[in-house]
MMTF fields as JSON, N, C-alpha, C and O atoms, coordinates in Angstrom:
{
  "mmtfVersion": "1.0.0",
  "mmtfProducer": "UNKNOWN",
  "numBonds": 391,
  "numAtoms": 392,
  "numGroups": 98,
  "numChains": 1,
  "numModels": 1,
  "chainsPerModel": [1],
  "groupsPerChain": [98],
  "chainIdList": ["A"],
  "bondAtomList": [4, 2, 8, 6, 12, 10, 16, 14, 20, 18, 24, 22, 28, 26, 32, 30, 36, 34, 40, 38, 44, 42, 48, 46, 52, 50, 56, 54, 60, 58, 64, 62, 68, 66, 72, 70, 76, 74, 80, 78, 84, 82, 88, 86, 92, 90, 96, 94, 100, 98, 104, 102, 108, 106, 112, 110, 116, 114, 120, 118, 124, 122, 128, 126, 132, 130, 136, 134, 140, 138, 144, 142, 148, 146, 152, 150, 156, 154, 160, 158, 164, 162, 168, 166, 172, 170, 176, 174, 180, 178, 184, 182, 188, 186, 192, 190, 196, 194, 200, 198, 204, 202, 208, 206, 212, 210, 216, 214, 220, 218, 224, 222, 228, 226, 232, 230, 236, 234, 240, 238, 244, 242, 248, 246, 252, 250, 256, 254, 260, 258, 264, 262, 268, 266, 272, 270, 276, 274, 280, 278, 284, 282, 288, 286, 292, 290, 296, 294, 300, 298, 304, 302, 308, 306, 312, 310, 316, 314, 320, 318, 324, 322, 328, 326, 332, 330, 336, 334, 340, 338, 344, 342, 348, 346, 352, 350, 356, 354, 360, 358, 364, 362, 368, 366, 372, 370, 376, 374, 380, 378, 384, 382, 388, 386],
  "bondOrderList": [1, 1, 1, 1, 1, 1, 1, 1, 1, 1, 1, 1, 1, 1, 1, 1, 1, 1, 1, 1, 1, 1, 1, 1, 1, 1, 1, 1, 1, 1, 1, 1, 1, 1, 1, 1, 1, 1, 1, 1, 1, 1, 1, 1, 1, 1, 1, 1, 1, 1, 1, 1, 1, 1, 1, 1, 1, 1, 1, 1, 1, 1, 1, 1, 1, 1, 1, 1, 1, 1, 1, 1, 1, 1, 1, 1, 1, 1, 1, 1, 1, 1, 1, 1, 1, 1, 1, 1, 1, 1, 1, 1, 1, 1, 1, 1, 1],
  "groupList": [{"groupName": "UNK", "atomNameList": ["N", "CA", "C", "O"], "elementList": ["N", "C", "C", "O"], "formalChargeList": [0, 0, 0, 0], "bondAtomList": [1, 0, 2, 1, 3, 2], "bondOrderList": [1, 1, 2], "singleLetterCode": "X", "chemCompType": "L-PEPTIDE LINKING"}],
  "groupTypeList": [0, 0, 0, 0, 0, 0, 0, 0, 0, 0, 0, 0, 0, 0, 0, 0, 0, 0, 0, 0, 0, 0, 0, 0, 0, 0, 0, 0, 0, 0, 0, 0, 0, 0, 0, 0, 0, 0, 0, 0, 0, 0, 0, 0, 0, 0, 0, 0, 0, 0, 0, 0, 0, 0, 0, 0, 0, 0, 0, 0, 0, 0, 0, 0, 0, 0, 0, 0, 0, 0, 0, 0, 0, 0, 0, 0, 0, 0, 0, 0, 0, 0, 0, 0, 0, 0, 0, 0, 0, 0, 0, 0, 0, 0, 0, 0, 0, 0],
  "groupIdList": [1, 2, 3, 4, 5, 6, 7, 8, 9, 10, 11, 12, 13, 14, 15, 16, 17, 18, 19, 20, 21, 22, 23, 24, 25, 26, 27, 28, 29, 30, 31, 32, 33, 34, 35, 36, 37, 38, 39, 40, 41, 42, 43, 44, 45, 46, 47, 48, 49, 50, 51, 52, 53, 54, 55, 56, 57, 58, 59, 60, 61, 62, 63, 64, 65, 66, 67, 68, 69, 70, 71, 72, 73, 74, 75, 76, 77, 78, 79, 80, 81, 82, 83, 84, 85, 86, 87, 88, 89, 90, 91, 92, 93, 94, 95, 96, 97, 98],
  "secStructList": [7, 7, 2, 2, 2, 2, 2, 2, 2, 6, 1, 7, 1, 7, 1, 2, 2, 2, 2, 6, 2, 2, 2, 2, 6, 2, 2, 2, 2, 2, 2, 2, 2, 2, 2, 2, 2, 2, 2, 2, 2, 2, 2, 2, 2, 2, 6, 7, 1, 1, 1, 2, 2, 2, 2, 2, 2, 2, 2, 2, 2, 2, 2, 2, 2, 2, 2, 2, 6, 6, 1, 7, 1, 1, 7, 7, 7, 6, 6, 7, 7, 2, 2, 2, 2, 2, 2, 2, 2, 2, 2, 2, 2, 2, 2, 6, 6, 7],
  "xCoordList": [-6.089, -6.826, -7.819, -8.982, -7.28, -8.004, -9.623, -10.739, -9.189, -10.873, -11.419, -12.628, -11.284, -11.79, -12.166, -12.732, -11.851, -12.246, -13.722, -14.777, -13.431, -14.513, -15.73, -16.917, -15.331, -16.451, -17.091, -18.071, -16.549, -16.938, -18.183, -19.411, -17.358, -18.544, -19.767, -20.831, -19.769, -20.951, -21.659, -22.808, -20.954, -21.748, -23.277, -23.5, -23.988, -25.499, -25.445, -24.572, -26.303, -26.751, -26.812, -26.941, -26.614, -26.628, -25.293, -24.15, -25.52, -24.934, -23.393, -22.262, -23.688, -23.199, -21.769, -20.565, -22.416, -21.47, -20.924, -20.568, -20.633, -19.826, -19.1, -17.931, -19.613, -18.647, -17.561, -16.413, -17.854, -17.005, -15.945, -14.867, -16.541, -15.467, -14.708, -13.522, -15.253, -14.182, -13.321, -12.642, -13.66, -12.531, -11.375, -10.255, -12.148, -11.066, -9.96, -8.801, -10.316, -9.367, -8.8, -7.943, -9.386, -8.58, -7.08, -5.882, -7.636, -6.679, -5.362, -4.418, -5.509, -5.403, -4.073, -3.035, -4.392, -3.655, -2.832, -1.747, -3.147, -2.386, -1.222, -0.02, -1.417, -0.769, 0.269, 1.186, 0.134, 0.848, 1.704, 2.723, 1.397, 2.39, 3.389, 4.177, 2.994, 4.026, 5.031, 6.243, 4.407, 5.414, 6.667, 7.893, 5.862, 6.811, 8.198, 9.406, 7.157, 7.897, 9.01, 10.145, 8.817, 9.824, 10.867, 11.892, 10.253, 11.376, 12.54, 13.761, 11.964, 13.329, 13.434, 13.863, 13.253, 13.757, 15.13, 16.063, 15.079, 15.698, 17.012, 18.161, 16.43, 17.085, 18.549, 19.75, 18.108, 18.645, 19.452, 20.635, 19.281, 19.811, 21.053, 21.963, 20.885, 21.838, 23.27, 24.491, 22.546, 23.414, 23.229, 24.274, 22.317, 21.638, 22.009, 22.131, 22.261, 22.668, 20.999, 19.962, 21.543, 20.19, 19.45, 20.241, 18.384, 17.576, 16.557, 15.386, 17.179, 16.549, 15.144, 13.975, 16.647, 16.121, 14.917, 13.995, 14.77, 14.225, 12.681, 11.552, 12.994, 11.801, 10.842, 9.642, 11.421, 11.331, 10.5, 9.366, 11.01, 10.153, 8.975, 8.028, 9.211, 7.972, 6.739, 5.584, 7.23, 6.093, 6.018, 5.218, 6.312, 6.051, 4.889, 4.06, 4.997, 4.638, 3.127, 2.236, 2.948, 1.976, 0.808, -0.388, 1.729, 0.795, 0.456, -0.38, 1.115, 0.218, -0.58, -1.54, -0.218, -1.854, -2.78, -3.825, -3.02, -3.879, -4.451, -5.638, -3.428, -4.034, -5.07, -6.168, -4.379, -5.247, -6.676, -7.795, -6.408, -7.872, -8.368, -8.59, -8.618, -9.552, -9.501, -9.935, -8.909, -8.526, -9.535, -8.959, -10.829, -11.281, -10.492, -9.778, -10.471, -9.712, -10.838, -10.535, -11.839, -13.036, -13.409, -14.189, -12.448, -12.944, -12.102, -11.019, -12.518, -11.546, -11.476, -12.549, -10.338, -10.458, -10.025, -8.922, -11.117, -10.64, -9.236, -8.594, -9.148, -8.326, -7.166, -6.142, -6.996, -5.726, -6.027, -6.636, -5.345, -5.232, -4.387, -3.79, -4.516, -4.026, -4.054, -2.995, -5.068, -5.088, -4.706, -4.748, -4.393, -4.063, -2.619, -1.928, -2.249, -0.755, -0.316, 0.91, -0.73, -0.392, 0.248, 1.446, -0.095, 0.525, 1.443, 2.252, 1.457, 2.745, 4.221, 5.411, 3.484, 4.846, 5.136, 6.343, 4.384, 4.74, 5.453, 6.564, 4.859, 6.251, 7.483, 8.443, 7.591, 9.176, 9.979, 11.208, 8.777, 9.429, 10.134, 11.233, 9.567, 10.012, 11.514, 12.573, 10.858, 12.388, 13.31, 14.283, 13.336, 14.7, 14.705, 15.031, 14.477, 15.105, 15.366, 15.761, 15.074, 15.936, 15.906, 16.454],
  "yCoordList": [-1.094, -1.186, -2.352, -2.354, -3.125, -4.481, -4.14, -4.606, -3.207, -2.928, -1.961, -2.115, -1.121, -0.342, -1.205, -0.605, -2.54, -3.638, -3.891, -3.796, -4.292, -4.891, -3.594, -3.839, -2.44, -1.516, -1.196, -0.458, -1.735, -1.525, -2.68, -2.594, -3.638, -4.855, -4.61, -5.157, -4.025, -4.373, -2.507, -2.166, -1.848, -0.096, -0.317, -1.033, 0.435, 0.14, 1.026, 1.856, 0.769, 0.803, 2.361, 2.675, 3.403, 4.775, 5.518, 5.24, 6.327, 6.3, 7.345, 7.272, 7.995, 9.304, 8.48, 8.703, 7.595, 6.993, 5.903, 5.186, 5.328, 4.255, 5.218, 4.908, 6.463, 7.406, 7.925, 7.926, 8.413, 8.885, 7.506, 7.665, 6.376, 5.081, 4.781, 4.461, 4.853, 4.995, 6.173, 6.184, 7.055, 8.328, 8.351, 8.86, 7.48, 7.591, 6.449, 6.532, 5.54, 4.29, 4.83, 4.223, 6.08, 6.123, 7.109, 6.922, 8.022, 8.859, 8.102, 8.754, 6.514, 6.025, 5.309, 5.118, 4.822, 4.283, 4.994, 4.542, 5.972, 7.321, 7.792, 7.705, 8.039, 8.055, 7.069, 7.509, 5.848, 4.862, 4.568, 3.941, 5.037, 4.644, 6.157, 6.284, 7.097, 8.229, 7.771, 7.673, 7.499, 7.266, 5.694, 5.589, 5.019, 3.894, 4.809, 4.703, 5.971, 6.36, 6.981, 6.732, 8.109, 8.376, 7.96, 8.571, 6.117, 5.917, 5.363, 5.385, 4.976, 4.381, 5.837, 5.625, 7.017, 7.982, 8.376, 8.921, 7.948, 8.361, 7.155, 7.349, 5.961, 4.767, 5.289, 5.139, 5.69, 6.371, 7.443, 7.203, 8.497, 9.564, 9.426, 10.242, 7.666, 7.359, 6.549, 6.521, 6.111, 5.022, 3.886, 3.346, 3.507, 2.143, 1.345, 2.263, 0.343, -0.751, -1.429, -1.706, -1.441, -1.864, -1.321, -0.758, -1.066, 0.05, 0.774, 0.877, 1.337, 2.202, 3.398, 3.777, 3.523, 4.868, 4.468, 5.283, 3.238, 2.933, 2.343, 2.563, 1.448, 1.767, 2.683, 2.505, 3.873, 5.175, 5.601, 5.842, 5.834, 6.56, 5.279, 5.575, 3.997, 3.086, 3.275, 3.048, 3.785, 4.18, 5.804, 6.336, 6.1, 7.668, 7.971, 8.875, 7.0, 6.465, 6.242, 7.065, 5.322, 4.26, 5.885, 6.08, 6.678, 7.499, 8.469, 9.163, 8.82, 9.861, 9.283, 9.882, 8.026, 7.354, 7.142, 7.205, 6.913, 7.006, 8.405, 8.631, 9.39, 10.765, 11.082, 11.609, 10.569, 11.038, 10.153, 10.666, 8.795, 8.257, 7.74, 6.534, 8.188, 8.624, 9.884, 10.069, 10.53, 12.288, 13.281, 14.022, 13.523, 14.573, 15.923, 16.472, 16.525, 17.684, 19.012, 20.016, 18.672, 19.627, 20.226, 21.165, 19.264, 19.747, 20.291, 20.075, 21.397, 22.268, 22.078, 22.431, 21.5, 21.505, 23.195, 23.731, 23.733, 24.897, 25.357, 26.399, 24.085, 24.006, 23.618, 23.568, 23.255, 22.788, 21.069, 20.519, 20.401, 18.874, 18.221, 18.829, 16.868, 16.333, 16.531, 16.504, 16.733, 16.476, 18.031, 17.942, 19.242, 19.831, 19.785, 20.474, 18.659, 18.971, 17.081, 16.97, 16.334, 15.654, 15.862, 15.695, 16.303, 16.481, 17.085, 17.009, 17.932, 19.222, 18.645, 18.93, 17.729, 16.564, 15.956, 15.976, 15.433, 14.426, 15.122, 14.764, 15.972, 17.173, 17.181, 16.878, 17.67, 18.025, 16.827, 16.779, 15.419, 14.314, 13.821, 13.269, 14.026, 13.637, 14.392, 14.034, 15.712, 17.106, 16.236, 15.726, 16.023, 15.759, 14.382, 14.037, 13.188, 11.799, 11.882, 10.933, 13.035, 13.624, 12.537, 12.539],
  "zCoordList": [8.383, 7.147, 7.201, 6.798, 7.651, 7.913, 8.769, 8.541, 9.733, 10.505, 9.635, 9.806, 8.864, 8.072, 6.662, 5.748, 6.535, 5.228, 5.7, 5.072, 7.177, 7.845, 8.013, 7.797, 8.355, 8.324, 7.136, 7.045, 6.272, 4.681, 4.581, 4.565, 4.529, 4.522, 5.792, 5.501, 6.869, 7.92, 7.351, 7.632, 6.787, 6.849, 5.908, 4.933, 6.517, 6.043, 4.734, 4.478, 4.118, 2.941, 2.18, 0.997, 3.792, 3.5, 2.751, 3.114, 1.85, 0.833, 1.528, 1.048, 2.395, 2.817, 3.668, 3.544, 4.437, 5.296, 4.694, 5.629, 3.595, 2.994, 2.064, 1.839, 1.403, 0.826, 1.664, 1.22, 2.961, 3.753, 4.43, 5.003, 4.19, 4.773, 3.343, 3.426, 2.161, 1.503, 0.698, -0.329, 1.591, 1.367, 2.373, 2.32, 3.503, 4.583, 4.105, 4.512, 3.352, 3.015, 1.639, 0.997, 1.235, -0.239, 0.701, 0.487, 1.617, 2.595, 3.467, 3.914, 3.617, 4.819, 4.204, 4.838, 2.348, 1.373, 0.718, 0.353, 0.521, -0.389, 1.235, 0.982, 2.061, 3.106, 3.733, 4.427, 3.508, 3.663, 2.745, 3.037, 1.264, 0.478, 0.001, -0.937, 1.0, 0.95, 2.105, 1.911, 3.328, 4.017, 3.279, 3.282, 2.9, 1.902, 1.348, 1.56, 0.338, -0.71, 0.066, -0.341, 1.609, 1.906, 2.699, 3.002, 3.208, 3.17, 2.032, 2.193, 1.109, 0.315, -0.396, -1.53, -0.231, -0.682, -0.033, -0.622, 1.473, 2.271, 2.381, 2.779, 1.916, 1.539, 0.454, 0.677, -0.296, -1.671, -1.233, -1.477, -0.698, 0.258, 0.885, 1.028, 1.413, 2.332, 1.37, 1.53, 0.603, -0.649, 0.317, 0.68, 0.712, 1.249, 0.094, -0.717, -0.526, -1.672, -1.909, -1.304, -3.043, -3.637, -4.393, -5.149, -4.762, -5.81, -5.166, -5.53, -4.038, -3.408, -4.171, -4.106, -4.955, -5.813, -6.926, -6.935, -7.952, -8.688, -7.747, -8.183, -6.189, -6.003, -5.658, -5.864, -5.028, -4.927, -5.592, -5.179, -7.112, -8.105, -8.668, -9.397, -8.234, -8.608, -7.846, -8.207, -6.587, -5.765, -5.785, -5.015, -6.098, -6.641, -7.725, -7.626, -8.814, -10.119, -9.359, -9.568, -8.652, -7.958, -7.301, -7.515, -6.568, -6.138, -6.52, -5.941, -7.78, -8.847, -9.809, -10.292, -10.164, -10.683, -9.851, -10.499, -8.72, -7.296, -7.476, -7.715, -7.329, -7.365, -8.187, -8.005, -9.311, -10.53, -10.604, -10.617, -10.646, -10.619, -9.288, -9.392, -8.107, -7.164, -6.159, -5.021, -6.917, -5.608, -6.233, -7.03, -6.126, -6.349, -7.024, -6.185, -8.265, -8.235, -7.617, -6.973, -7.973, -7.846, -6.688, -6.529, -5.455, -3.574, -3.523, -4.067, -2.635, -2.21, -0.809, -0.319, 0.42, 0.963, 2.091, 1.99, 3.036, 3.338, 4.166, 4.293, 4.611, 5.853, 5.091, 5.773, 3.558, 3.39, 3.219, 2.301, 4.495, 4.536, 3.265, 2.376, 3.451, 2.995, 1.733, 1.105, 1.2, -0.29, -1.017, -2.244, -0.584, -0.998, -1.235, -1.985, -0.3, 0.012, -1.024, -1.042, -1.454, -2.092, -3.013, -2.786, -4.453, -5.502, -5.637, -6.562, -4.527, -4.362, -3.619, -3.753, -2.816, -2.103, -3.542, -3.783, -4.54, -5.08, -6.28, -6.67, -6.746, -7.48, -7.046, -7.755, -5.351, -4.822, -4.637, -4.603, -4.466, -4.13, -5.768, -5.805, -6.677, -8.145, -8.641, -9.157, -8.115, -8.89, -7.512, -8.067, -6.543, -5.821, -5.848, -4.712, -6.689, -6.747, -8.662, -9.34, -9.1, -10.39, -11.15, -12.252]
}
């Protein structure tokens, strides 16, 4: 994330290629904090001690407000990808930490 901060600050002025560097960091963040989410899901799963479960759904929480205020609903991606498949993880991930 850190070299992609830095490509932010040096990307020229063209509008096309600082949109696409920060779609890749909105992709790169929303991605990192699923893998978070599944692990203390899996934390919880196990009866790991601690509040597995409550941080779980805090970062659950964290990435459907993400979703909602910077995920395009309007693109359709053709191939699927990630972003079709977000909200739909984050549904099954919600109904099974109940």
């Amino acid at each position: 994330m850190a070299l992609l901060e830095q490509a932010l600050e040096a990307a020229p002025a063209d509008p096309l290629t600082r949109g696409d560097l920060l779609w890749l960091r909105t992709r790169l963040g929303i991605g990192r904090r699923f893998a978070e989410l599944l692990a203390s899901a899996w934390e919880w799963r196990l009866d790991a001690p601690g509040g597995a479960r409550a941080t779980a759904q805090g970062i659950l929480d964290e990435i459907e407000d993400d979703l909602r205020a910077h995920v395009p609903r309007d693109t359709v991606d053709p191939v699927g990808g990630d972003v079709a498949a977000w909200s739909t993880m984050a549904k099954k991930l919600r109904a099974a930490l109940g």
